[in-house]
Every structure is written in C-alpha cells, then in structure tokens.
N, CA, C and O atoms as CSV, one atom per row, in Angstrom:
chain,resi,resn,atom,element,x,y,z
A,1,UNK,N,N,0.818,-1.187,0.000
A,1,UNK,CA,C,0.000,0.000,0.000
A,1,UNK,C,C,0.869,1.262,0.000
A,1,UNK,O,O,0.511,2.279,-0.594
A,2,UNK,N,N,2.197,1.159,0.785
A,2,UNK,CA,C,3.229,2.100,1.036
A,2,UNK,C,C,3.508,2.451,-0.399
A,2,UNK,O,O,3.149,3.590,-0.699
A,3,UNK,N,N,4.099,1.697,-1.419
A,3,UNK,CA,C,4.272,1.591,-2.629
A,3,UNK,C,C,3.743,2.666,-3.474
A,3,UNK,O,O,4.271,3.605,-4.070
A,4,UNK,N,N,2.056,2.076,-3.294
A,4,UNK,CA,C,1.321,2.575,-4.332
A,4,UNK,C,C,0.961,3.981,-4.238
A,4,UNK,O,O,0.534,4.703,-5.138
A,5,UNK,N,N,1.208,4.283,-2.951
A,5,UNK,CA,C,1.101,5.909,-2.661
A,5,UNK,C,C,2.442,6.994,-2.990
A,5,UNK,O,O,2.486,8.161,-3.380
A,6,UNK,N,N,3.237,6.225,-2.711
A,6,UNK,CA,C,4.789,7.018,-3.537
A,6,UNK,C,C,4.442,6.784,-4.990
A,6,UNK,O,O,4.161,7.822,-5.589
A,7,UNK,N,N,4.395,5.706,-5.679
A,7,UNK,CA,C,4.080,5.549,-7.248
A,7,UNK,C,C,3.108,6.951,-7.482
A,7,UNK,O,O,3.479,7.793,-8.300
A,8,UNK,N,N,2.195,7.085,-6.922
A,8,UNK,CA,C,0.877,8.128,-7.042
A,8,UNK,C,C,1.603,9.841,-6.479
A,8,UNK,O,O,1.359,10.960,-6.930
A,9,UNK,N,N,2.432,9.466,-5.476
A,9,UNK,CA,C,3.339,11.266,-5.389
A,9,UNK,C,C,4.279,11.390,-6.378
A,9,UNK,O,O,4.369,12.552,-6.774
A,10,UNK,N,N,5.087,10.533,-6.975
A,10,UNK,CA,C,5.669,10.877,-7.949
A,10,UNK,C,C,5.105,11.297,-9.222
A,10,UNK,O,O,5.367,12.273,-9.926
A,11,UNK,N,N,3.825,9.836,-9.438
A,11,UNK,CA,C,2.694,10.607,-10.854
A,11,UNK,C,C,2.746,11.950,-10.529
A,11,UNK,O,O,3.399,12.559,-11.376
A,12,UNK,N,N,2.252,12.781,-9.495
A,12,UNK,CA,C,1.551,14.049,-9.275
A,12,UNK,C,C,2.653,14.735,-9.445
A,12,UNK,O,O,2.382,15.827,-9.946
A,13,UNK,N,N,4.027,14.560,-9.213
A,13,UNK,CA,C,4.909,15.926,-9.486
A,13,UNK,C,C,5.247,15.403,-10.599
A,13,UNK,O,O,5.298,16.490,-11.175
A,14,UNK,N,N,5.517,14.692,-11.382
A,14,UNK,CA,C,5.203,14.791,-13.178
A,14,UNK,C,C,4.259,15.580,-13.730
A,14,UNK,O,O,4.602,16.334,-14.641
A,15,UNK,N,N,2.778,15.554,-13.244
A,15,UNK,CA,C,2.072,16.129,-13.846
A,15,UNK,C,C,2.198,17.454,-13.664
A,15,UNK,O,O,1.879,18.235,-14.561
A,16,UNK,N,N,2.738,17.922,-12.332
A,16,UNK,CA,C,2.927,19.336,-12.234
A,16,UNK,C,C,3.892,19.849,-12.471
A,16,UNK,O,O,4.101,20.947,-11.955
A,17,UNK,N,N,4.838,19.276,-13.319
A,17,UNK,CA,C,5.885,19.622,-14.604
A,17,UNK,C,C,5.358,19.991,-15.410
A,17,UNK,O,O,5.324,21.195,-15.664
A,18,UNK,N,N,4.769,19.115,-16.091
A,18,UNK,CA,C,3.389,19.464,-17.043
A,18,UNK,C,C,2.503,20.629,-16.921
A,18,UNK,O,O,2.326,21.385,-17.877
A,19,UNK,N,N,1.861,20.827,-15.624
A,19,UNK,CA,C,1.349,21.630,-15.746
A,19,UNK,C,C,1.650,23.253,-16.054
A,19,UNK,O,O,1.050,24.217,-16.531
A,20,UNK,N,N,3.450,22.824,-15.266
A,20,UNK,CA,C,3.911,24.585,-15.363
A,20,UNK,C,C,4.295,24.735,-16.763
A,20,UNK,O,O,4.467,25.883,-17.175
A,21,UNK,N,N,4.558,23.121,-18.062
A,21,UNK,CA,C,4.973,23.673,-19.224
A,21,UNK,C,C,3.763,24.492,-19.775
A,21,UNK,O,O,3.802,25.647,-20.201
A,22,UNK,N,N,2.442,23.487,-19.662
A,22,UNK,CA,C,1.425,24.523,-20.387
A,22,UNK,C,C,0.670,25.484,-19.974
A,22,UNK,O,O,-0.267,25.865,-20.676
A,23,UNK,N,N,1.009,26.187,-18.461
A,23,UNK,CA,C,0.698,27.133,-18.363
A,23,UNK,C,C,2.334,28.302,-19.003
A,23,UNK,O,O,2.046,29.418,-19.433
A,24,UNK,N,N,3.115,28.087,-18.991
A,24,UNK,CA,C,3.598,28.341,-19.899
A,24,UNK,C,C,3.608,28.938,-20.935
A,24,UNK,O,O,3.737,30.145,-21.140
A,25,UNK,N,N,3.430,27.847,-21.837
A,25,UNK,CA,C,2.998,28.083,-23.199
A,25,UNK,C,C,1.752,28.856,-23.030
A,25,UNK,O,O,2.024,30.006,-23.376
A,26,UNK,N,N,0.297,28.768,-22.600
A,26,UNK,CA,C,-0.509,29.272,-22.296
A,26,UNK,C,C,-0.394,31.145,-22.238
A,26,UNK,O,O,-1.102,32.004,-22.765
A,27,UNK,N,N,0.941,31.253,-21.266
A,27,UNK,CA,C,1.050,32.733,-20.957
A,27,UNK,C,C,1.547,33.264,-22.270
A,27,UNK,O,O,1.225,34.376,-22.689
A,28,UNK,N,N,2.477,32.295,-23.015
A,28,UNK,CA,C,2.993,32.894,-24.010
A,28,UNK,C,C,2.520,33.105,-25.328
A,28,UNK,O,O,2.935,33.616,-26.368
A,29,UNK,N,N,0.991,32.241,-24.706
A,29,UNK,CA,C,0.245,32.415,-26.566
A,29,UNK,C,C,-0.697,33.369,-26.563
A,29,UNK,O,O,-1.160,33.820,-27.611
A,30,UNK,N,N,-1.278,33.991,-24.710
A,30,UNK,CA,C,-1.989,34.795,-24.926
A,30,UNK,C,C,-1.312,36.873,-25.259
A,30,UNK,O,O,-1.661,37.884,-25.869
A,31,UNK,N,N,-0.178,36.365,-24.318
A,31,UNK,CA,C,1.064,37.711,-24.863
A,31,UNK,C,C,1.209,38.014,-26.226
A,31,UNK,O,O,1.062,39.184,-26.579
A,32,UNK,N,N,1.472,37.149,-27.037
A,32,UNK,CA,C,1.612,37.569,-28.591
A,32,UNK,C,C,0.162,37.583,-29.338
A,32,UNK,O,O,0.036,37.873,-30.528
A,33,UNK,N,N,-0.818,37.261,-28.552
A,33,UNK,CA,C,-1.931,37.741,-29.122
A,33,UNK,C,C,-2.025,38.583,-28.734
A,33,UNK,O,O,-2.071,39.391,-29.661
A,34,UNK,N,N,-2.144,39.320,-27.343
A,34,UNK,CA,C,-2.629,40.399,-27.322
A,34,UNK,C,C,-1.458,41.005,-27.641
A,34,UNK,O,O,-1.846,42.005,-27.039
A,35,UNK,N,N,0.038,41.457,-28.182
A,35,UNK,CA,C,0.457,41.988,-28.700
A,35,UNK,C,C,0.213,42.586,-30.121
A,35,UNK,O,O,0.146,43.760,-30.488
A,36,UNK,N,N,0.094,41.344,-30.844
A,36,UNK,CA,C,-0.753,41.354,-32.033
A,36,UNK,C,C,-1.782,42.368,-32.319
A,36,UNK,O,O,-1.861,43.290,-33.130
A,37,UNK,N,N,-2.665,41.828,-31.246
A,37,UNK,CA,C,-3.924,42.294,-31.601
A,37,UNK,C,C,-3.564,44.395,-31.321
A,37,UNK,O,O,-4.119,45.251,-32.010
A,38,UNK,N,N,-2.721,44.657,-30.373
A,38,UNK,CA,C,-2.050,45.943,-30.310
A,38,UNK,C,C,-1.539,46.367,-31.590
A,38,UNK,O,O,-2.000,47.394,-32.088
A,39,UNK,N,N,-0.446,45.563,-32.320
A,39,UNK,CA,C,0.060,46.070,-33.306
A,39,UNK,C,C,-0.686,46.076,-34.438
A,39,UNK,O,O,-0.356,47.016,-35.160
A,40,UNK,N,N,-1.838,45.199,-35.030
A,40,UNK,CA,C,-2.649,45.304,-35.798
A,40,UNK,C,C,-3.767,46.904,-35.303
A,40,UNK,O,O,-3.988,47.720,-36.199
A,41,UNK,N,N,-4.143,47.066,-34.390
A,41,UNK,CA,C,-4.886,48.079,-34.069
A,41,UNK,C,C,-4.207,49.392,-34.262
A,41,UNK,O,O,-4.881,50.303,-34.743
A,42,UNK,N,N,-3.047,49.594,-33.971
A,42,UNK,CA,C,-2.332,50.659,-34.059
A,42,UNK,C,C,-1.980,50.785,-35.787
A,42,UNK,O,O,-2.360,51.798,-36.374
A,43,UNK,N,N,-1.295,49.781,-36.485
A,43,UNK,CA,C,-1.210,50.271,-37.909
A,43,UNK,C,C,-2.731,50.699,-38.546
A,43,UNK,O,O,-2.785,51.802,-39.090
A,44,UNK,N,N,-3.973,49.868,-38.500
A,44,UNK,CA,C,-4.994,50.860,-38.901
A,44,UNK,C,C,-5.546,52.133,-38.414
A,44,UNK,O,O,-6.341,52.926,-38.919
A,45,UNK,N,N,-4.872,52.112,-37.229
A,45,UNK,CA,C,-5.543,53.408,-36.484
A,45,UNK,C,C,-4.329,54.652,-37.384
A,45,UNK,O,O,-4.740,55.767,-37.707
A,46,UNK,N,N,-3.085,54.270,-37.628
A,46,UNK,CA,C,-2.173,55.130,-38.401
A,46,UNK,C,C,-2.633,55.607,-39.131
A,46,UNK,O,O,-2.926,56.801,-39.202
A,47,UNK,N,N,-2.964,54.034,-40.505
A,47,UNK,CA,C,-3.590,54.540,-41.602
A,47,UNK,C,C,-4.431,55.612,-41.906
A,47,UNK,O,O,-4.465,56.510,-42.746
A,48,UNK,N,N,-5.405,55.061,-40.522
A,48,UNK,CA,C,-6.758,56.448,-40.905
A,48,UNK,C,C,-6.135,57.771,-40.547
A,48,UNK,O,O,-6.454,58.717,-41.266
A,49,UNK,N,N,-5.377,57.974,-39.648
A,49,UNK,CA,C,-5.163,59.231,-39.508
A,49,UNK,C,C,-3.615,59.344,-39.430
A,49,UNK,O,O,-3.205,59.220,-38.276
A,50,UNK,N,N,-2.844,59.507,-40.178
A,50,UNK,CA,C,-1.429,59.287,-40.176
A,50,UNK,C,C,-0.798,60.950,-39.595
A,50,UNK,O,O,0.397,61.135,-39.364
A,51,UNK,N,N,-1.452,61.610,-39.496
A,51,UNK,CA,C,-1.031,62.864,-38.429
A,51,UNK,C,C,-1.203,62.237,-37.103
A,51,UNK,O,O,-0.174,62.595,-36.531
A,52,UNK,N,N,-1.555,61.860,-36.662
A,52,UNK,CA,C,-1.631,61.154,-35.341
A,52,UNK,C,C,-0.470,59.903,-34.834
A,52,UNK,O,O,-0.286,59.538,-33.672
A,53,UNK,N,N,0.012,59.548,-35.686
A,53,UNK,CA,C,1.112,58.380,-35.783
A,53,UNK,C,C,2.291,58.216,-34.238
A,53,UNK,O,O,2.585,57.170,-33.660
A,54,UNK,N,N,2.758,59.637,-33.907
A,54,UNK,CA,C,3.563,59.528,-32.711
A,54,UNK,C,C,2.959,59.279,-31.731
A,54,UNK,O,O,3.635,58.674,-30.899
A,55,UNK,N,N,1.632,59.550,-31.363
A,55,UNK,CA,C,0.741,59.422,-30.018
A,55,UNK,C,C,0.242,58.161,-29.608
A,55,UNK,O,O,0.067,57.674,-28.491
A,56,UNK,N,N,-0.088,57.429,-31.598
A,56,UNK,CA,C,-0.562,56.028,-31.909
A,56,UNK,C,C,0.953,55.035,-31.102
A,56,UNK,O,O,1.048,54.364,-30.074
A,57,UNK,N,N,1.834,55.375,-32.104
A,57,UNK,CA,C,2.735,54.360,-31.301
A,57,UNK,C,C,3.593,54.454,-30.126
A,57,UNK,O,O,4.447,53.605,-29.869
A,58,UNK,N,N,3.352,55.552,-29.367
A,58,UNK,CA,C,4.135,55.987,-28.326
A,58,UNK,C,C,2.998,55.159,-26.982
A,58,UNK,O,O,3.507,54.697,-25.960
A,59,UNK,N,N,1.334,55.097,-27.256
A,59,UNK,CA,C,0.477,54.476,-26.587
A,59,UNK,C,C,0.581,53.228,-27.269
A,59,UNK,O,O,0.255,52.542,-26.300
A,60,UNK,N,N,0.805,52.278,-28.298
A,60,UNK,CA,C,1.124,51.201,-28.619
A,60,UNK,C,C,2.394,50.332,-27.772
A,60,UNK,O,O,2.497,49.155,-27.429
A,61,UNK,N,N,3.068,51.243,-27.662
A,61,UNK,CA,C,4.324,50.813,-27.039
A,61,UNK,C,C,4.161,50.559,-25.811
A,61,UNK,O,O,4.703,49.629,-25.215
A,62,UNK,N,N,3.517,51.243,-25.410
A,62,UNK,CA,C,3.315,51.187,-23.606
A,62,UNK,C,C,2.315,50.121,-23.328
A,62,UNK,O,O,2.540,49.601,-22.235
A,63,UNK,N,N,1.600,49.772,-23.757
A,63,UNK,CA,C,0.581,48.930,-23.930
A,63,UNK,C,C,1.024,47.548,-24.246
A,63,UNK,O,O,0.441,46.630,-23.670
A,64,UNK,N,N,2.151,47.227,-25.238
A,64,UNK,CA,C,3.011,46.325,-25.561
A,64,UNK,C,C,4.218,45.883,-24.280
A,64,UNK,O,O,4.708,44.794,-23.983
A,65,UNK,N,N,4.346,46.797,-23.911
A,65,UNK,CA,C,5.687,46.607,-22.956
A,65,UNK,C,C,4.616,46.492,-21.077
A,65,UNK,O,O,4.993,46.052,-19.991
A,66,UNK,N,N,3.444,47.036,-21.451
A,66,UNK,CA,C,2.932,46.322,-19.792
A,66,UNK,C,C,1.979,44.813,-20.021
A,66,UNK,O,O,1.436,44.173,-19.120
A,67,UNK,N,N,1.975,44.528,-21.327
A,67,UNK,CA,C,1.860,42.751,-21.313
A,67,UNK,C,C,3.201,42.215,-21.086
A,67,UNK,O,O,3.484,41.272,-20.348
A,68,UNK,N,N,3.870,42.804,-21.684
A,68,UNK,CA,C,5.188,42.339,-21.716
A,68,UNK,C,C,5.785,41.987,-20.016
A,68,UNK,O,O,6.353,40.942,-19.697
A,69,UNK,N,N,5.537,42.931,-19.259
A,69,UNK,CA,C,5.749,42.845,-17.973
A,69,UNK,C,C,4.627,42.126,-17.229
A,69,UNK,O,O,5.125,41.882,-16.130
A,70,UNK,N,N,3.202,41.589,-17.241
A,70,UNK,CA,C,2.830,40.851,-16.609
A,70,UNK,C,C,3.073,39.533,-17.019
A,70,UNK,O,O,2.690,38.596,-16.318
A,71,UNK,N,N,3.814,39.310,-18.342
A,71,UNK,CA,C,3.570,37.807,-18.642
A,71,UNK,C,C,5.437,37.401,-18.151
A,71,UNK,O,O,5.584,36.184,-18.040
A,72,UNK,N,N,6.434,38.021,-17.940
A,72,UNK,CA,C,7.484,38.155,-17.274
A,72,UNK,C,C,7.139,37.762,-15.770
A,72,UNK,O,O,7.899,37.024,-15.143
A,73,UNK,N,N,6.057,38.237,-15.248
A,73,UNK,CA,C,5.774,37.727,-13.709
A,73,UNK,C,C,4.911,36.580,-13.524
A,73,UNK,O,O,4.798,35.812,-12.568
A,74,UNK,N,N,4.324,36.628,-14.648
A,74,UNK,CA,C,3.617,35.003,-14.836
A,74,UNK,C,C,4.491,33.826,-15.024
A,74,UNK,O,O,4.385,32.729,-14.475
A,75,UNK,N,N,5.363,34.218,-15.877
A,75,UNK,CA,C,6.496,33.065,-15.812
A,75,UNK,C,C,7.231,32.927,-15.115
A,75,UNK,O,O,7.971,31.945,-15.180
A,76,UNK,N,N,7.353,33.974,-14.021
A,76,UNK,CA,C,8.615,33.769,-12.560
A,76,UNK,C,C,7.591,33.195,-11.725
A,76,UNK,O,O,7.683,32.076,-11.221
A,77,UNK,N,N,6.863,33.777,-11.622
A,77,UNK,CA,C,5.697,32.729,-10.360
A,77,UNK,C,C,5.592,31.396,-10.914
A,77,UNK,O,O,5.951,30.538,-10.107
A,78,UNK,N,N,5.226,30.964,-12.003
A,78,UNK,CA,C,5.564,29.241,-12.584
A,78,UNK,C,C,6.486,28.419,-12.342
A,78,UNK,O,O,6.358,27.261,-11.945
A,79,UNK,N,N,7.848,29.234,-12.669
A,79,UNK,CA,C,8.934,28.970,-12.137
A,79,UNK,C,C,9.011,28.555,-10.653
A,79,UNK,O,O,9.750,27.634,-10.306
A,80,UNK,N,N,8.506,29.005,-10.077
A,80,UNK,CA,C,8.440,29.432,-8.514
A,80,UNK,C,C,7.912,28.649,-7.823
A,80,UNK,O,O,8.655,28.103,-7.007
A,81,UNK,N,N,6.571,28.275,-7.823
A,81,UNK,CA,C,5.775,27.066,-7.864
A,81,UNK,C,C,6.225,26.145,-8.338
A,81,UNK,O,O,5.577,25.099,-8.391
C-alpha cells in the first residue's frame, strides 16, 4: 500500500511539470496575441489618420511593454511554484 502511494506522489509531481509547461505556453500564446492584436490596431488606427502616428505608437508601445511585464511575472511565479 506504502508503494502505491509514492508511485501516485511521484505521478503528481510529473504532472505538475506538465502543468507549469502549459501554463507556460498558455502565458505565451496569450502575450503575442494580445500583442498582435495591439500592433494590428495601431497600424490601422495610423492609416486612418497618419497625423496622429507619434501618439498612436508611443500608446502602442506602452501597452506592448505592460503585457510584456505581466507575462514576465507570470512566468517567474511558474517557475516558482
């Protein structure tokens, strides 16, 4: 019975290898979407009004770089855990 309960703690920290790869991946697929979805919004917002262009990507940028920084703390807390 001793056995089968170590066999069953070891399953569980495998799986929670696993789990931190695809949360992981997870953090990293929703970052480049919503990056994406930033940089696609900002080149049409250019287009339409291309006098506006420094304000467009100066708020693009900032917007890009604070996903950028929560998905940096998402992956140190994964790590961490």
């Amino acid at each position: 019975m001793f056995e089968f309960a170590m066999m069953l703690a070891q399953e569980a920290a495998e799986f929670g290898k696993m789990g931190v790869g695809i949360g992981i991946g997870l953090v990293i697929l929703g970052a480049g979407w919503g990056i994406g979805r930033i940089g696609g919004g900002a080149v049409e917002a250019i287009a339409r009004q291309p006098e506006a262009s420094g304000t467009i990507s100066t708020q693009m940028l900032i917007s890009a770089a604070l996903i950028e920084g929560v998905t940096v703390i998402a992956l140190i807390l994964m790590y961490l855990l």
